[in-house]
Structures are given as structure tokens and as C-alpha cells.
C-alpha positions as CSV (number, residue, x, y, z in Angstrom):
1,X,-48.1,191.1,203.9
2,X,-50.4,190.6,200.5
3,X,-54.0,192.9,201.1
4,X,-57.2,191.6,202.4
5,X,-59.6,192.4,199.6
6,X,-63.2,192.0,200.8
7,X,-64.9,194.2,199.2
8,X,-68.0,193.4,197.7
9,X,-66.9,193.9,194.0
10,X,-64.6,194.0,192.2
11,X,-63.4,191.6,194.6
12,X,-60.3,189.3,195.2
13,X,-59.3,187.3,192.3
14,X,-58.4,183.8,191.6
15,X,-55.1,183.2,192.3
16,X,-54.4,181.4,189.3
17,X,-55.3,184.5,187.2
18,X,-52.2,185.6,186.5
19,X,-51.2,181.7,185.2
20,X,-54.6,181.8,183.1
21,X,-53.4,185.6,181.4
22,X,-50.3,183.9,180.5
23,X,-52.4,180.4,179.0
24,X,-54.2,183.0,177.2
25,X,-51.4,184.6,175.5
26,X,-49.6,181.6,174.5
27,X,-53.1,180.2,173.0
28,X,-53.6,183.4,171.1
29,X,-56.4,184.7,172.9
30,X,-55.6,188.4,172.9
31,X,-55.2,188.8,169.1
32,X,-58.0,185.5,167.4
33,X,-60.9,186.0,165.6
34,X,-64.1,186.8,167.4
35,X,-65.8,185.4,163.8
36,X,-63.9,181.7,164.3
37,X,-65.1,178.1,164.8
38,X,-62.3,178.6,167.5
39,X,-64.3,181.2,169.1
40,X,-67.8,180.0,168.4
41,X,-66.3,176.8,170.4
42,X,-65.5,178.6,173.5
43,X,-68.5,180.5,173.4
44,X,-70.0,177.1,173.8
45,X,-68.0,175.8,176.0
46,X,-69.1,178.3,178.4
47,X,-72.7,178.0,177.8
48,X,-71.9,174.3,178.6
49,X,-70.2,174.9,181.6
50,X,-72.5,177.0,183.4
51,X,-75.5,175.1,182.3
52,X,-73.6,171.5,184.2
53,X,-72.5,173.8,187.1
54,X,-75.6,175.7,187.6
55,X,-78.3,173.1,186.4
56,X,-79.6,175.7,184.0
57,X,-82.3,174.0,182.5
58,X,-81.9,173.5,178.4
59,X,-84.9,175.3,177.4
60,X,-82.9,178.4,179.1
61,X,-80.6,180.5,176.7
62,X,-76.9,181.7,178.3
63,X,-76.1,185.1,176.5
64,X,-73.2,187.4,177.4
65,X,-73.7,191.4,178.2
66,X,-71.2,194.0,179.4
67,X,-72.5,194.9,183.0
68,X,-75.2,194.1,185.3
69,X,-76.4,198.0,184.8
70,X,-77.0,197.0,180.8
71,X,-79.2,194.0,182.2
72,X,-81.3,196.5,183.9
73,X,-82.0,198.1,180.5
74,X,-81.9,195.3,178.5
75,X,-84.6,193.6,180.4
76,X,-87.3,196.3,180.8
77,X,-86.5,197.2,177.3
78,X,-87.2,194.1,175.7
79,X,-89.8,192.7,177.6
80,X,-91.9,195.6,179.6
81,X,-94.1,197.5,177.2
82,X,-95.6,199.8,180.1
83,X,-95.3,198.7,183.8
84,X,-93.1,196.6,185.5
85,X,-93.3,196.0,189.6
86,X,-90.3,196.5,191.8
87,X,-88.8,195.0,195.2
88,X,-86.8,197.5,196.4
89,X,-84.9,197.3,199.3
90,X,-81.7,199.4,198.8
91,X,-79.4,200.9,196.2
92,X,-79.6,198.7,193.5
93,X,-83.1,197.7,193.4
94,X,-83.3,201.6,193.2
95,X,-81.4,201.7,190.3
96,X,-83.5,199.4,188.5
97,X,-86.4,200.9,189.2
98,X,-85.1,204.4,187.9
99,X,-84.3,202.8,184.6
100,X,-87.8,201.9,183.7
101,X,-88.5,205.4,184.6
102,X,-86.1,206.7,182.5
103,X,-86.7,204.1,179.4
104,X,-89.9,206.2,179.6
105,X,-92.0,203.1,181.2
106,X,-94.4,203.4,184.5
107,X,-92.9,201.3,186.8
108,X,-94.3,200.4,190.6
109,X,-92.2,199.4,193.6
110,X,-93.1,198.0,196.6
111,X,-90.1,199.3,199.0
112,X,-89.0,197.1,202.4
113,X,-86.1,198.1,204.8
114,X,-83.6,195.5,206.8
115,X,-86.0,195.4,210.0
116,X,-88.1,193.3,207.4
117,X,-89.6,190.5,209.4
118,X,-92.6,189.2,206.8
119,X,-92.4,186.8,203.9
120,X,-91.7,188.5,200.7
121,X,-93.5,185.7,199.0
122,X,-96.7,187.0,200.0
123,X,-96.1,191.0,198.3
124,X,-99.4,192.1,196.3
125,X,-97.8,192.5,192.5
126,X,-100.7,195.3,190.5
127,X,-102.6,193.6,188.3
128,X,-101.5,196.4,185.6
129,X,-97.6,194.9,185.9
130,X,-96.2,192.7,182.9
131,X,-92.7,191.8,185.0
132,X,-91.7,191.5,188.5
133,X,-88.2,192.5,189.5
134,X,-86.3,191.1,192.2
135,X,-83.2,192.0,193.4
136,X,-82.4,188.9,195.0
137,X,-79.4,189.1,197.3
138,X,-79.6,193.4,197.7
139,X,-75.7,194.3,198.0
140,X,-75.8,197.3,199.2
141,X,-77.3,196.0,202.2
142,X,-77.0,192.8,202.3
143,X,-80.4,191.5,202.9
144,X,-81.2,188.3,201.3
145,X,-84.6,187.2,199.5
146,X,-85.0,183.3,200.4
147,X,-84.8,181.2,197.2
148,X,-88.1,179.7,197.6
149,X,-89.7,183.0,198.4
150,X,-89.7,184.1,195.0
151,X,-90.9,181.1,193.7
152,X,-93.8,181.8,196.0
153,X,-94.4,185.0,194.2
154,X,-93.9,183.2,190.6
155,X,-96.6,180.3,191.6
156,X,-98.9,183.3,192.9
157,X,-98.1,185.4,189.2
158,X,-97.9,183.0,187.0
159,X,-98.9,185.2,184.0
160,X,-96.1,187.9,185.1
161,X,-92.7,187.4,184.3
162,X,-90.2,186.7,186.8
163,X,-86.5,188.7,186.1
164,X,-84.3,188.5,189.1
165,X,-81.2,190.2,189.9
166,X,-78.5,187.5,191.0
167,X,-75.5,189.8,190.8
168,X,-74.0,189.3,194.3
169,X,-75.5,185.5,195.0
170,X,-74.1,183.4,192.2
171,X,-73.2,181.0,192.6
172,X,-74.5,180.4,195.8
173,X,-78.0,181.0,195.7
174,X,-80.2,178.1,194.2
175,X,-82.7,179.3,192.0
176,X,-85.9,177.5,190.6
177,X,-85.3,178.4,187.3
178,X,-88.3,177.0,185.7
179,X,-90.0,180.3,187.7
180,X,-87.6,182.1,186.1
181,X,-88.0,184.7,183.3
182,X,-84.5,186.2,183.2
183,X,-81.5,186.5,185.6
184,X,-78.1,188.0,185.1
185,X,-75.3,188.2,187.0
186,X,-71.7,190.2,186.3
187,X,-68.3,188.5,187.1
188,X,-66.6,190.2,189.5
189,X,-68.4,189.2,192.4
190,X,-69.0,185.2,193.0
191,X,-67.0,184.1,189.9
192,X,-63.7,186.5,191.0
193,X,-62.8,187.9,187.9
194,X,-62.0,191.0,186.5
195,X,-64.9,193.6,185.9
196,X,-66.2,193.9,182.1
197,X,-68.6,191.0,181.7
198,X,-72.0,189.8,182.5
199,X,-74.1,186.9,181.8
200,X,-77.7,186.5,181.3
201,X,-80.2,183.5,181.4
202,X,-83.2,183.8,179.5
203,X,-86.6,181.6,179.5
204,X,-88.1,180.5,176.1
205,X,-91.5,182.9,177.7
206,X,-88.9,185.6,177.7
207,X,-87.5,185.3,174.4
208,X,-90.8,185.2,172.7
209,X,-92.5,188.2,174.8
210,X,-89.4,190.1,173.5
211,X,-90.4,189.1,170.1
212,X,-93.8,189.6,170.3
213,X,-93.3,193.2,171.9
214,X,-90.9,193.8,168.9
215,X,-93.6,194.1,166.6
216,X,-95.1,197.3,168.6
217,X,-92.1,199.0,169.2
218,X,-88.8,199.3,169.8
219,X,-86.9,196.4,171.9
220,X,-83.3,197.8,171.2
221,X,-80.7,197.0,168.5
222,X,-78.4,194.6,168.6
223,X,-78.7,193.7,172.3
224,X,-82.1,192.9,172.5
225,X,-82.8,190.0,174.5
226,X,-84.1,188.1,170.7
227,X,-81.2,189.2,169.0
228,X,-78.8,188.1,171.4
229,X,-81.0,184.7,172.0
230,X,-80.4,184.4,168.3
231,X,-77.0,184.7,168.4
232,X,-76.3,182.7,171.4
233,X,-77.6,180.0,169.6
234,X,-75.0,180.0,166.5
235,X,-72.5,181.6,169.2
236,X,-71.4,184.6,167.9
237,X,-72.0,187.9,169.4
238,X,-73.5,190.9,167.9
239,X,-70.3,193.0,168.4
240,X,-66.6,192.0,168.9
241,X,-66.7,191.0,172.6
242,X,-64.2,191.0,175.4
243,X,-62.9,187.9,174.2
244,X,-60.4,187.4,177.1
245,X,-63.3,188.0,179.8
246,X,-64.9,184.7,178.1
247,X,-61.9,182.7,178.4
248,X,-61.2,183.9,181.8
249,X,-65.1,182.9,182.8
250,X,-64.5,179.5,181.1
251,X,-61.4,178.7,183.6
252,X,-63.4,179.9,186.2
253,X,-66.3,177.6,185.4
254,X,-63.7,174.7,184.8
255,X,-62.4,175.6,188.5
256,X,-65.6,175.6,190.0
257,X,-66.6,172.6,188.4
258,X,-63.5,170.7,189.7
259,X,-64.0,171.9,193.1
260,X,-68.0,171.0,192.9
261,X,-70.6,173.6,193.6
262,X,-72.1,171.7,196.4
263,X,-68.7,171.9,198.4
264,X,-68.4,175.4,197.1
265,X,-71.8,176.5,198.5
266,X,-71.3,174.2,201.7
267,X,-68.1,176.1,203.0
268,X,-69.5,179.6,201.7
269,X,-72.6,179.0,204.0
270,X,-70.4,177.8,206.8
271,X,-67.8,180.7,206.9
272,X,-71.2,182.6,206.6
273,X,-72.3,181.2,209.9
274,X,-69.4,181.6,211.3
275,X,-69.1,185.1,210.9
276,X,-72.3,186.4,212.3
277,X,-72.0,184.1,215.4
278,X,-68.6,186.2,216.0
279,X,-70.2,188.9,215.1
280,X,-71.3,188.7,218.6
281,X,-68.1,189.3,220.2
282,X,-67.5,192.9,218.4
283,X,-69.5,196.2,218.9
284,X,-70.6,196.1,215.5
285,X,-74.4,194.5,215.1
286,X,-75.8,192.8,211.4
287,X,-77.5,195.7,209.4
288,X,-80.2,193.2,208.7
289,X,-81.8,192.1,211.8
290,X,-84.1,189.0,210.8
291,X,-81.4,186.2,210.1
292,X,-83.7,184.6,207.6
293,X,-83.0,187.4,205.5
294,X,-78.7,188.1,206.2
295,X,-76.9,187.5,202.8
296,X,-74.6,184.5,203.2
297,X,-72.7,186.3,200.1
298,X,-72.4,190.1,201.6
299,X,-72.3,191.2,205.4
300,X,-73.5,194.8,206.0
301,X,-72.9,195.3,209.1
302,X,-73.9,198.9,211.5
303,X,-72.2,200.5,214.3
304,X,-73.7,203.7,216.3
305,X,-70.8,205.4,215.9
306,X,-68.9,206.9,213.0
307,X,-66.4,204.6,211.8
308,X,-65.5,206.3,208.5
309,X,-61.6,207.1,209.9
310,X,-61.6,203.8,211.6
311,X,-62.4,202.4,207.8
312,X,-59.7,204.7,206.2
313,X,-57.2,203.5,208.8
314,X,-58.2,199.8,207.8
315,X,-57.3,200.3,204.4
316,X,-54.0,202.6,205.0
317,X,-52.6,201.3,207.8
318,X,-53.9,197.1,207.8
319,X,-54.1,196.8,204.3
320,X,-57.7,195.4,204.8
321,X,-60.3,196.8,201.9
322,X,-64.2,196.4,202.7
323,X,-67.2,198.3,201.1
324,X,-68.7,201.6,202.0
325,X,-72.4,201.7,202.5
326,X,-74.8,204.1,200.5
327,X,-76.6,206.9,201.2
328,X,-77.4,207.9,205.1
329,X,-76.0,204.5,206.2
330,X,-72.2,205.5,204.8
331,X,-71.1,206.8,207.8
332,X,-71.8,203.9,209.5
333,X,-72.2,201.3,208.2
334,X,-70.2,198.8,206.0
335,X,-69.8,195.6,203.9
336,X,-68.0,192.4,204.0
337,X,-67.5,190.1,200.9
338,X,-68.4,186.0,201.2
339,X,-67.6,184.7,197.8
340,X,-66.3,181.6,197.0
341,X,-62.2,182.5,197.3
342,X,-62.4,184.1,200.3
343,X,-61.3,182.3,203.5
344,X,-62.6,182.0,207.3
345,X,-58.7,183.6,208.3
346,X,-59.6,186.7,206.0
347,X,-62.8,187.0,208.3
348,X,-61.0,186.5,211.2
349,X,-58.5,189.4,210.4
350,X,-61.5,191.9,210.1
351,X,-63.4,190.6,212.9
352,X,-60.2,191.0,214.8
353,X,-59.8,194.5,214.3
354,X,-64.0,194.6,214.9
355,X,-63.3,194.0,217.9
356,X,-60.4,196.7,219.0
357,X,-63.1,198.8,217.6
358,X,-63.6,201.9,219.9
359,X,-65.8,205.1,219.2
């Protein structure tokens, strides 16, 4: 019996991975030219793809990092030249946070918790902040900012900039993007690929804050968000990339696209559904309580009891792989991945053994 992998990330991968490793080989993929028309045509292609699957608007710029984590640094360094505000509502908005702090920046926070019951479109940004920060779809918790809740926020800053974390969402959330500054995403989560790659969307205000902040002070080398604007356009990258991550994105893209994002998002939101209502039927309870706000994407869910051994035996003994909480929650509390590939029977496996869950 093959494992259930639903973790939150890295995750399950496509199954045609393995067939696209071996279309990679045979089209020379793992020895051509990052400096190539061939390359410099993929690169494109890529750009091209996400922009059609995600209706990126064309004023945007697609550029390609390593991680999520260098977004974080990459986006206070090139466009925060003292404060930027925070939403912080777990681990990873944390993490954010604490790299302003340590870029040497004063950054603010406004902190919520997964009892949240308010509108997050109505949070008081400090006059004092040049960029808000949201970490949309929080996965270590799994509590979910509503799409048109940030906009809220951008409509109510409009001289702020708007960078949001999309790491765990894509490509299921639905973003406004003309409020949107900057957002980034890595590929291990909704695109199912292999860890080592990020992407990140930039607005044309973005680009030219970075170069305007340039000329005070440092904005990084050859990843600031200018540089790799400018070489997105010609469609090179600074450095020599992880050139089979790209192709691998590009027939993931190419899947998605055949499949069609609205079908894609439809069965992702109706698994999601599904799950909480069975939920019900187990002593387990949602970790975020206001269902306006449960990640479609990632379900934490909370027990009373200790169920690290009961997790362990998961793993050992059913071959079933979920996430660990952070922090005080760990011991009891865990996460369940929603992305595209997975299916409503690998729900109903964990949910099964929910269910025989005793303290």
C-alpha cells in the first residue's frame, strides 16, 4: 500500500513526475545552457503560463527566487526603508516579522489568534508603515484571511504597499492583484513539486519603490526585486538557476491549465467542505473556530488530549504522514494538506483513523 502524504509541504507529488524527469533528460534539461535562447524560451513560457492560469495582470512581473524564506528578505529589503506593519497570526507570519527585525528595520505587528471572529479588513495600519504584510492563508495554523478582506485593507491604504504571503493558497486563493504590491509563493505546496523554487509577482509601484529606495541605500545584490524585474524581462536570471525546477513548474502549469483552474479550485473547495463537515463525527474539533476563516488549503485541527504517539503510530504503523503543529500547540494539535492532487479517499483514510481516536 503506496503512503498517504498529507503533509502540508513538501507534499505529495504529481504522479507524472517521474515521466516529466525522464522528458527532461531526454530533452537535455539537466546539462543546457542556463545563457540559451532555449532557456530564455522556457523562462517565458512559464511567465506565460502562470500569467493565463492565474490572470496575472500584464503590468505585473513573474520572477523566480529560491524559497519563500528569501521572499521574506527580499521584500522588506527592497522596498521597506524603516517600518513595515505585520498580520501575525502564527509561525510564519512570525517569521516575517523577525526578518525585518533582523534586516535592522522597525517593524510593527498587529497579532490575532484562531478564536478570531472580526473582519481583518478593518486592522488600523500606523501611519509611520511603508508596507503591509499579510500572510494570507497562515499554515501553521491554518486560518484563512478572506480574499476580499485584504483588498479591504488595500482600498483603506492606498499609499502603503500591499505584499502578501500566498505560499500555502495557490492556486486556490483569488487574489485582486491590482491591490497587490508583491506576492510569492514556493512550489512544494499547491503546485506539488519538489522543494527548491519560488516564484514572485511584482507590481510596476513595487518595482519602482525598489528603485527609488536604491538610491538611499542598499536594496541587495543581485536579487533585488529591480534587478530580478530587470532580468525577468530579457529572461535570464542573475545566477545559474535550478533549471530543472523551471521545467518541472512549466509541466505543472501546462497540467493545471489542461485540467482548468476553475475545476481545480471547485473540487479543492468541495473536498474542503467535506472534510470539516466529517470533522464532526471524530473527537478532533477545527483549530480555527470561525469557519469564515478555516483554510480550504490546510486543516489544523485540535484534540484535548495528547496525540503525539497516536501521530507517530500514523506514520509507522498506517503509513499516513500529516504535519506537526508549532510551538505550545505541537502536542496537540495537527495539520492536514488540501492541495490540488490530493483526493476525498486520502481524507477519508485519516478521518477514519480520527475517528478510532481514543486518549
Amino acid at each position: 500500500m503506496p503512503p498517504i502524504i498529507l503533509a502540508p509541504g513538501p507534499t505529495k507529488v504529481h504522479p507524472e513526475l517521474m515521466q516529466w524527469m525522464n522528458d527532461a533528460d531526454a530533452e537535455g534539461v539537466f546539462w543546457r545552457s542556463h545563457r540559451t535562447p532555449w532557456f530564455e524560451s522556457m523562462f517565458a513560457e512559464v511567465k506565460q503560463g502562470l500569467r493565463s492560469l492565474l490572470s496575472i495582470p500584464e503590468g505585473h512581473t513573474i520572477a523566480l527566487l529560491t524559497s519563500a524564506n528569501e521572499a521574506w528578505e527580499r521584500s522588506i529589503e527592497s522596498l521597506v526603508k524603516q517600518e513595515s506593519f505585520h498580520l501575525v497570526g502564527g509561525e510564519f507570519g512570525e517569521r516575517w516579522f523577525q526578518y525585518a527585525k533582523r534586516l535592522g528595520r522597525t517593524p510593527s505587528r498587529w497579532e490575532y489568534v484562531t478564536t478570531f471572529s472580526g473582519n481583518f479588513g478593518e486592522v488600523i495600519v500606523p501611519e509611520s508603515a511603508e508596507a503591509i504584510c499579510v500572510t494570507q492563508n497562515e499554515t501553521s495554523t491554518g486560518l484563512w484571511i478572506p480574499e476580499n478582506q485584504i483588498s479591504e485593507i488595500a482600498n483603506r491604504y492606498p499609499d502603503k504597499l500591499m505584499l502578501v504571503d500566498v505560499v500555502s493558497s495557490i492556486p486556490v486563493v483569488q487574489l485582486e492583484w491590482e491591490k497587490v504590491d508583491l506576492a510569492y509563493w514556493s512550489v512544494q505546496k499547491g503546485f506539488q513539486l519538489p522543494a527548491g523554487l519560488a516564484v514572485v509577482v511584482m507590481s510596476p509601484r513595487a518595482i519602482q519603490r525598489c528603485q527609488a529606495l536604491t538610491s538611499q541605500q542598499s536594496c541587495g545584490a543581485y536579487h533585488s526585486l529591480s534587478q530580478l524585474a530587470a532580468n525577468s524581462e530579457k529572461n535570464i536570471t542573475a545566477e545559474t538557476p535550478n533549471v530543472l525546477a523551471i521545467y518541472l513548474l512549466k509541466r505543472a502549469i501546462q497540467k493545471y491549465l489542461s485540467s482548468g483552474l476553475e475545476t481545480i479550485r471547485t473540487e479543492t473547495l468541495a473536498r474542503a467542505t467535506s472534510f470539516y463537515e466529517q470533522l464532526n463525527d471524530t473527537p478532533f474539533r477545527a483549530l480555527v473556530t470561525s469557519k469564515e476563516f478555516q483554510s480550504p488549503t490546510v486543516f489544523a485541527v485540535v484534540s484535548d488530549a495528547d496525540i503525539s504517539t497516536w501521530r507517530a503510530n500514523l506514520t509507522s504503523q498506517q503509513q499516513i504522514y500529516t504535519g506537526a503543529c508549532y510551538s505550545e500547540l505541537k502536542p496537540h494539535a495537527f495539520r492536514i494538506a488540501n492541495f490540488p492532487i490530493h483526493t476525498e479517499e486520502e481524507h477519508s483514510a485519516i478521518l477514519n483513523q480520527m475517528k478510532l481516536f481514543t486518549a
